[in-house]
SEMARVO-716160 format. One line per 8 residues: number of its first residue (from 1); their letters; for each residue x, y, z of C-alpha. Coordinates in steps of 0.25 Angstrom, whole numbers. Each point is the difference from the previous one (the first is absolute). Layout:
% residues N
NUM	a	X:Y:Z  ...
***
This chain:
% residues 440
1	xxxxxxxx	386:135:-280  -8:-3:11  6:-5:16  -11:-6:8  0:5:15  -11:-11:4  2:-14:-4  -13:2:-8
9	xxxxxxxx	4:10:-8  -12:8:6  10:11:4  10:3:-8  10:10:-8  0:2:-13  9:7:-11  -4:4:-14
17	xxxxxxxx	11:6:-9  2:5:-14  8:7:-11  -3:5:-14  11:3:-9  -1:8:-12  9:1:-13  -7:8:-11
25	xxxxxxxx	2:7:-12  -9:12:-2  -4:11:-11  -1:11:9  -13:11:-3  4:10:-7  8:12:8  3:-10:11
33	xxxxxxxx	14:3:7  10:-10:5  8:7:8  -1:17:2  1:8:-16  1:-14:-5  -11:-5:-10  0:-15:-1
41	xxxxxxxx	-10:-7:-11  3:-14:7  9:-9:8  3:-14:8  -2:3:13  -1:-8:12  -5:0:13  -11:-7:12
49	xxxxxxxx	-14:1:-1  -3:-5:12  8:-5:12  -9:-5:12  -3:-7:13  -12:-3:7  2:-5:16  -13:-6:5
57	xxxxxxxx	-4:-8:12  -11:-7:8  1:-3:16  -14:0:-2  -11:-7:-7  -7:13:2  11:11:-3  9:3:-11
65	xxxxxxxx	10:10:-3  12:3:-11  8:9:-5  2:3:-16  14:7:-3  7:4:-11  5:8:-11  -6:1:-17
73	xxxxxxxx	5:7:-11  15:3:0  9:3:-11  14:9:-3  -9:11:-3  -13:0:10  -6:-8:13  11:4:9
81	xxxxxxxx	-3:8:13  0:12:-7  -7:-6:-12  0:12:-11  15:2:1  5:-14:0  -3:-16:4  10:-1:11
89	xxxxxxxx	-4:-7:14  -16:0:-2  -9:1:10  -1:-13:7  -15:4:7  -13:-9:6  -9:-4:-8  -9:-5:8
97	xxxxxxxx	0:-2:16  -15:-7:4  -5:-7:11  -13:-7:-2  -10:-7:11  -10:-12:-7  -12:1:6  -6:-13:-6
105	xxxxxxxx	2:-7:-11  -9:10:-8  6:13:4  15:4:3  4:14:4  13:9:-2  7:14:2  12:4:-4
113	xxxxxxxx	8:5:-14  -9:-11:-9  -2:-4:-14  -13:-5:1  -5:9:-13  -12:0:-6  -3:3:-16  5:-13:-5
121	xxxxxxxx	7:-12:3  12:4:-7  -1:12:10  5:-9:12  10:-8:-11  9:-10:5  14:6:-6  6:-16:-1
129	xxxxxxxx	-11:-6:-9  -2:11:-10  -4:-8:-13  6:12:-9  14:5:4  -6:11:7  -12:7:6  -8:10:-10
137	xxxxxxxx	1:11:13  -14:4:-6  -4:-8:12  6:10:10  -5:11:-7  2:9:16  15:-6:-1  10:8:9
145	xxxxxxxx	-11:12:1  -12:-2:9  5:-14:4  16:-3:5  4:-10:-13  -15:-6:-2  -1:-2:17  -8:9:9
153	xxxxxxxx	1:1:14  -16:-4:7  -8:-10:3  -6:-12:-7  -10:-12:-1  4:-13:-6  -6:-13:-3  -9:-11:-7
161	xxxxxxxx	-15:-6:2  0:-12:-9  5:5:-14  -2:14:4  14:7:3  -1:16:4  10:11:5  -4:13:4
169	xxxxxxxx	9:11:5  -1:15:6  14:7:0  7:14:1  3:5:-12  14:7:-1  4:13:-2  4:1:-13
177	xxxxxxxx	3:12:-12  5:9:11  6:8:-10  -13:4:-8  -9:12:3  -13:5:-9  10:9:-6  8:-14:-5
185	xxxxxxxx	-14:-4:-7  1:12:-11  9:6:-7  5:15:1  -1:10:-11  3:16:2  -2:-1:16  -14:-9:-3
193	xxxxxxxx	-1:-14:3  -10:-8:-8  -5:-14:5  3:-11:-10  -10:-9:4  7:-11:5  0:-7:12  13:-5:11
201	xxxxxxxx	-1:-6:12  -5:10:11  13:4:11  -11:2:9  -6:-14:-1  -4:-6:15  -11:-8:-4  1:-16:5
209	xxxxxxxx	1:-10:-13  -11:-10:1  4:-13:-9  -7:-15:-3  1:-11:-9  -8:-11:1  2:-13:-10  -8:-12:0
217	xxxxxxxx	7:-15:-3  -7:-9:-8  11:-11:0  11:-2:12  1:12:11  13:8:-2  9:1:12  -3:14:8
225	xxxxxxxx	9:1:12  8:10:-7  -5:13:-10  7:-7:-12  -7:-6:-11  5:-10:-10  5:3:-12  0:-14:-7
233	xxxxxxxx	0:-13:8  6:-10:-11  -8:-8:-1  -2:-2:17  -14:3:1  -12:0:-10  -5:18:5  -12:6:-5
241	xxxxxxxx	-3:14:5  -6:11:-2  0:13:9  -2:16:-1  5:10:9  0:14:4  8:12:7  -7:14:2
249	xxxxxxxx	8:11:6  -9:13:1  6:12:-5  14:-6:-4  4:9:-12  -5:15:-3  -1:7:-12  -1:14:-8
257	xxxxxxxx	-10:2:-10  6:8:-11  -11:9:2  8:4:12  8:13:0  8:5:9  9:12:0  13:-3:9
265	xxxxxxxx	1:10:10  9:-1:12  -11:-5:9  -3:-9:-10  13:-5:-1  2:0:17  -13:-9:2  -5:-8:-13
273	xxxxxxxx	-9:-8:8  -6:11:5  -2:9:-11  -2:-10:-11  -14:-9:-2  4:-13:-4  -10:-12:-2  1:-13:8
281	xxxxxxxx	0:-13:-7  -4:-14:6  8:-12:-4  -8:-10:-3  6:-13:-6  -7:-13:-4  6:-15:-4  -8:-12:-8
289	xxxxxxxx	9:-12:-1  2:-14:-4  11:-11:3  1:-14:-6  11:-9:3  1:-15:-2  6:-11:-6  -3:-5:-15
297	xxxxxxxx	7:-14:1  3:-7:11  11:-9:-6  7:10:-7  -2:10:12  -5:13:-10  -8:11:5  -5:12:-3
305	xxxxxxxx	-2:13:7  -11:11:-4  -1:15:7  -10:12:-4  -3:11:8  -8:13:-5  4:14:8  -11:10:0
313	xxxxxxxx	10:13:8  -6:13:3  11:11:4  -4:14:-3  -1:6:-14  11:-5:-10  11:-6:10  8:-10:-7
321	xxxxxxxx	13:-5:9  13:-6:-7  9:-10:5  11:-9:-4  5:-10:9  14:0:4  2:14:-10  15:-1:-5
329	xxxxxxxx	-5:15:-5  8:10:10  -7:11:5  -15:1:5  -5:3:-14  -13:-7:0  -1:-6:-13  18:-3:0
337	xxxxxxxx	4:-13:-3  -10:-13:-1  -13:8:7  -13:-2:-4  -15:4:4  -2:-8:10  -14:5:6  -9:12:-1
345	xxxxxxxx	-14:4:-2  -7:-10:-11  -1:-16:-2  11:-11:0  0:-14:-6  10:-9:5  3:-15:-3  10:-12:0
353	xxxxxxxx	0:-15:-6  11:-10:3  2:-13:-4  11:-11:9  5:-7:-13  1:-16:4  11:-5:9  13:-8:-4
361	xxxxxxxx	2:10:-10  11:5:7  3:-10:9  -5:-5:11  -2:12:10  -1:12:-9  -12:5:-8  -4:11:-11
369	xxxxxxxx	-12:9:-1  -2:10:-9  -10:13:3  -6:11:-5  -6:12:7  -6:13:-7  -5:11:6  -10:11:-7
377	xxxxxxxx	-4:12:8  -8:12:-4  4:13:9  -9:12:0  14:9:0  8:-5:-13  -7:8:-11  5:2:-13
385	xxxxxxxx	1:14:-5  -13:-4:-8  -7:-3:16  -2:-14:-5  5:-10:13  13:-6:-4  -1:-15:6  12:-6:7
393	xxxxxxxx	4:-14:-6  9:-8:8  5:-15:-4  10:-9:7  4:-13:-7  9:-9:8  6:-15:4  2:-5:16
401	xxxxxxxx	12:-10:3  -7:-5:12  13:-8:3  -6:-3:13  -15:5:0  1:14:6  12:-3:9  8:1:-12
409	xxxxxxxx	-4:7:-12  6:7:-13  -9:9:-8  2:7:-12  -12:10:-6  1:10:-11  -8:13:0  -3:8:-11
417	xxxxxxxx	-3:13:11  -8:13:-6  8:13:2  -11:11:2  9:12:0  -7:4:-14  -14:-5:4  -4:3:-15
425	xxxxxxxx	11:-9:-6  3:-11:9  13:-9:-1  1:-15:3  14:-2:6  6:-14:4  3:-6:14  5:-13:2
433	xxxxxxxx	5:-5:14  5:-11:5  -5:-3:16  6:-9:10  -8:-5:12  3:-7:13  -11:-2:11  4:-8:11
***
């Protein structure tokens, strides 16, 4: 929705809003809690994925500003404002808030809460245009730790020369692991605390987040005002990218060796950080990606959609991370519910193909396109009791309603989701949800 203040349109106020329902029948991971003491192996559950709003305006040809608001994630069980007890009244939070000067038609610059991520291009996804029902959150492998839901608060550089598109950024890194000592990174035995030789994100992190992504387009330019990229155009436009990106934070995560013994003495228990040697790790995290979209026939208005990205992520010895998007596991149990690894130290594979089946099959407005995304990562911590790397293999296989392109959409996916709670003997359980989306 967009209200012009000049008659040329050149200034004006814009509203963006959208909502993502979910309905969804799960097999939970093993040991996964529903409510407290109560074991549930699956359920159909319900809740929003995402509910959001972003305000933007230009009294200027020269300045920009907008707000992103909203809220993700709530169910009966978790995303409320208390979010491991229960998912009443979530927390309706900022986003993003920017305001960004253009200097000339090759550079733009910015400050504020932003999302102008580097790594990938999925790491700056478009939320309304996802091809698959759903983002793999490999993507935002700092979600909700070093970064406020994949935003940061900085500065940043945006803009094009030619077909060349860049976005740099420099940004605080939050606090984050406050509860985490060096005494958290062993294990306690007889009054002696022995490292394990796994890494977590340092509490004591204050280091600035330094992020770019650069793409080059060898057909049409993609829109840039905003941080979103597209996730399928329909057919719109004939895209061919390719891009790589990067975000470096020096010593993010630390780490105990398991050579590292320390017997816990009250001064040892009173100043950890003082009495304990730990090693500092850099984050170091790479992106190499492609995108083709385009349409196959122009009478019949078929098109087809193609993603790949590799990850190459470096964060500390063995650090693996689990995540399940909107959990309908209780509690704060990290593998409860639907979670999966979703980053750590090692290599990722991801990719997408979609196809926009011909028009009238439906009727005159709405279309079908069937996708497929798989995901195959390869994390440094998930060893089988034999040391081999157990490899994480994650498919989606799903249909898009588009009853009025992305205004309008239905989807339905199945996953079958891995459940590592016995890393020697992984289990494939079903998920199947139903998604409703309405972006105005």
């Amino acid at each position: 929705m967009k209200i012009n203040i000049s008659p040329d349109g050149s200034k004006y106020l814009r509203f963006l809003l959208w909502t993502q329902v979910y309905a969804r029948y799960t097999e939970n991971n093993t040991g996964t809690l529903r409510a407290p003491s109560q074991l549930k192996e699956s359920q159909v559950d319900f809740g929003i994925r995402r509910s959001r709003m972003v305000i933007l305006a230009q009294l200027n040809p020269r300045f920009l500003i907008y707000t992103h608001l909203g809220i993700n994630n709530q169910n009966a069980v978790s995303g409320g404002v208390a979010p491991a007890t229960d998912g009443k009244k979530p927390q309706f939070f900022i986003h993003e808030a920017v305001t960004e000067y253009k200097v000339n038609k090759y550079l733009s610059l910015g400050a504020g809460l932003h999302y102008f991520n580097g790594i990938s291009r999925l790491t700056s996804a478009s939320t309304t245009s996802i091809l698959p029902m759903d983002l793999p959150l490999t993507n935002f492998p700092t979600i909700e730790l070093t970064d406020q839901f994949a935003r940061w608060l900085g500065i940043y550089a945006k803009g094009r020369i030619a077909k060349f598109d860049y976005r740099v950024s420099m940004s605080d890194s939050y606090l984050t692991n406050q509860a985490s000592t060096p005494l958290s990174l062993g294990t306690t035995a007889a009054g002696v605390n022995t490292g394990t030789g796994v890494a977590n994100y340092n509490p004591q992190n204050t280091s600035h987040v330094y992020q770019g992504y650069f793409s080059y387009n060898f057909l049409e330019p993609e829109a840039n005002l905003l941080p979103y990229t597209q996730g399928t155009y329909l057919g719109t436009k004939r895209v061919f990218s390719i891009g790589t990106g990067f975000l470096y934070n020096k010593d993010a995560m630390y780490s105990r060796s398991s050579g590292s013994v320390v017997p816990v003495t009250s001064a040892v228990s009173a100043d950890p950080f003082g009495t304990v040697a730990t090693t500092k790790h850099d984050m170091v995290m790479l992106g190499f990606d492609a995108f083709y979209d385009a349409p196959l026939d122009t009478t019949s208005r078929t098109a087809i959609t193609l993603y790949g990205v590799y990850y190459n992520f470096n964060m500390g010895p063995n650090y693996v991370r689990f995540v399940g998007a909107e959990n309908p596991g209780y509690g704060t149990a990290a593998l409860r519910g639907n979670a999966v690894p979703q980053s750590g130290t090692g290599g990722v594979f991801y990719g997408q193909v979609g196809l926009l089946l011909p028009k009238n099959l439906l009727g005159p407005k709405a279309r079908l396109q069937p996708y497929v995304a798989y995901q195959h990562a390869n994390y440094d911590g998930l060893k089988t009791s034999d040391g081999s790397t157990k490899g994480v293999n994650i498919m989606d296989a799903g249909l898009n309603l588009l009853l009025d392109g992305h205004n309008a959409k239905v989807t339905l996916n199945y996953r079958p989701r891995p459940d590592f709670t016995n890393v020697n003997d992984v289990k494939y359980r079903p998920e199947v949800t139903l998604q409703t989306q309405v972006f105005l």
